[in-house]
C-alpha positions in Angstrom: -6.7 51.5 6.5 -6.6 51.3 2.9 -9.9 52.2 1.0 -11.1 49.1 -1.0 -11.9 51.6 -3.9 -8.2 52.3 -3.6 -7.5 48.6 -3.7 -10.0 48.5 -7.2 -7.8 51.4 -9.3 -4.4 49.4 -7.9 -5.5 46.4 -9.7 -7.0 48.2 -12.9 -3.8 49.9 -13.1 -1.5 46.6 -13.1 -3.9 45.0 -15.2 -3.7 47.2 -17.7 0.0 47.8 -17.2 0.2 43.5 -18.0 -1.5 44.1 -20.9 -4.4 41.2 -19.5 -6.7 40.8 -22.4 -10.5 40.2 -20.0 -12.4 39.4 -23.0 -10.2 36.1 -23.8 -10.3 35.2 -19.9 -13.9 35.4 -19.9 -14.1 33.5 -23.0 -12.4 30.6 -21.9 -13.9 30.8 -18.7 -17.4 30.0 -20.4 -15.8 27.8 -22.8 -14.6 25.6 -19.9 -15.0 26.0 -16.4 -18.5 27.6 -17.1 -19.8 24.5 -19.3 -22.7 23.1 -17.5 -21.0 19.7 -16.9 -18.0 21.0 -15.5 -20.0 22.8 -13.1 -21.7 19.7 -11.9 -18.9 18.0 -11.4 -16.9 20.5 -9.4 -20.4 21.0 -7.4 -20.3 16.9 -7.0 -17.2 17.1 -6.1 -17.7 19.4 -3.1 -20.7 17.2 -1.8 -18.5 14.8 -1.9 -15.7 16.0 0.4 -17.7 17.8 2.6 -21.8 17.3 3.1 -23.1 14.4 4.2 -22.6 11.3 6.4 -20.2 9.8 3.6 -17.9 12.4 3.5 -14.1 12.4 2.6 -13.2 14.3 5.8 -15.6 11.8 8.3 -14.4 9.1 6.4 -10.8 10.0 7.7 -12.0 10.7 10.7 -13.3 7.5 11.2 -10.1 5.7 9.8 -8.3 7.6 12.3 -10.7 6.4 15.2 -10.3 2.8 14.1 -6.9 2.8 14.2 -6.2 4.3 17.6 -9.5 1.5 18.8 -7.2 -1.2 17.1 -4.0 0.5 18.8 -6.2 0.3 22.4 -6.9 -3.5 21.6 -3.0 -4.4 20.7 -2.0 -2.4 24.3 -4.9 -4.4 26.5 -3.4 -7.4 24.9 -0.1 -7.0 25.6 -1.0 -6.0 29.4 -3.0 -9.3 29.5 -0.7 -11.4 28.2 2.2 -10.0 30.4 -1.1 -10.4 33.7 -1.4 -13.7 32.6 2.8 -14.7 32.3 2.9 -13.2 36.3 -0.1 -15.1 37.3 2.1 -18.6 35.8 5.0 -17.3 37.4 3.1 -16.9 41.0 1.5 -20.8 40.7 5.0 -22.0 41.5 6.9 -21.5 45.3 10.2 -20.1 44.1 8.6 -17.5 42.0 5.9 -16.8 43.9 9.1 -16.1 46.7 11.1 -14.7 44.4 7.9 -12.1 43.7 7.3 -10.9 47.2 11.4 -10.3 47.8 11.3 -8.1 44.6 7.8 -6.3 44.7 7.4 -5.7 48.2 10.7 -6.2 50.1 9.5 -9.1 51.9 12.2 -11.3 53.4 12.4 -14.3 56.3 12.8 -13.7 59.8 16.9 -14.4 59.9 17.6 -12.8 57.1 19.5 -9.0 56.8 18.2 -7.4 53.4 20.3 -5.0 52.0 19.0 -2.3 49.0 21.5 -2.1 46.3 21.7 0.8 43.6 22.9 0.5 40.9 24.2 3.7 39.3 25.0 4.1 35.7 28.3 4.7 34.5 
């Protein structure tokens, strides 16, 4: 393991090899990021995106659980819609026949059914 000590002189050394003036950094650092308003912004700015009921990430959250409720809604409709097209289709004899020979084999007494596949060419 390196030594964190170690890890300290590396980045003197290349610091002073890149010729990085500190006293200018740390000048503009209070000039600007330091600056009171600045600081409440950026602290804003977290409580914004991350504490709190109103939150940028449970807002998303919540987007994303509407959607896939809405998504839920479209599917049930579709299934009751397609229910309610079968349940027509069954009021009336030669559906309601044609039904039971396709769903559940049924056929008449003198009749010889025979089961087709069809195989994809």
């Amino acid at each position: 393991m390196i030594n964190l000590l170690q890890i300290c002189k590396k980045s003197c050394t290349f610091a002073r090899e890149m010729n990085i003036d500190w006293k200018k950094i740390w000048e503009i650092l209070n000039q600007w990021v330091l600056n009171k308003y600045v600081l409440t912004l950026i602290i804003f700015g977290v409580i914004l995106l991350f504490v709190g009921e109103q939150s940028v990430i449970k807002d998303l959250r919540r987007y994303r659980q509407i959607n896939q409720a809405e998504e839920a809604i479209e599917e049930a409709d579709h299934a009751i819609q397609k229910a309610q097209h079968q349940l027509q289709m069954l009021n009336h004899k030669d559906s309601l026949e044609r039904f039971a020979r396709e769903e559940y084999y049924m056929h008449n007494t003198n009749e010889d059914v025979y089961m087709v596949d069809e195989e994809d060419e």
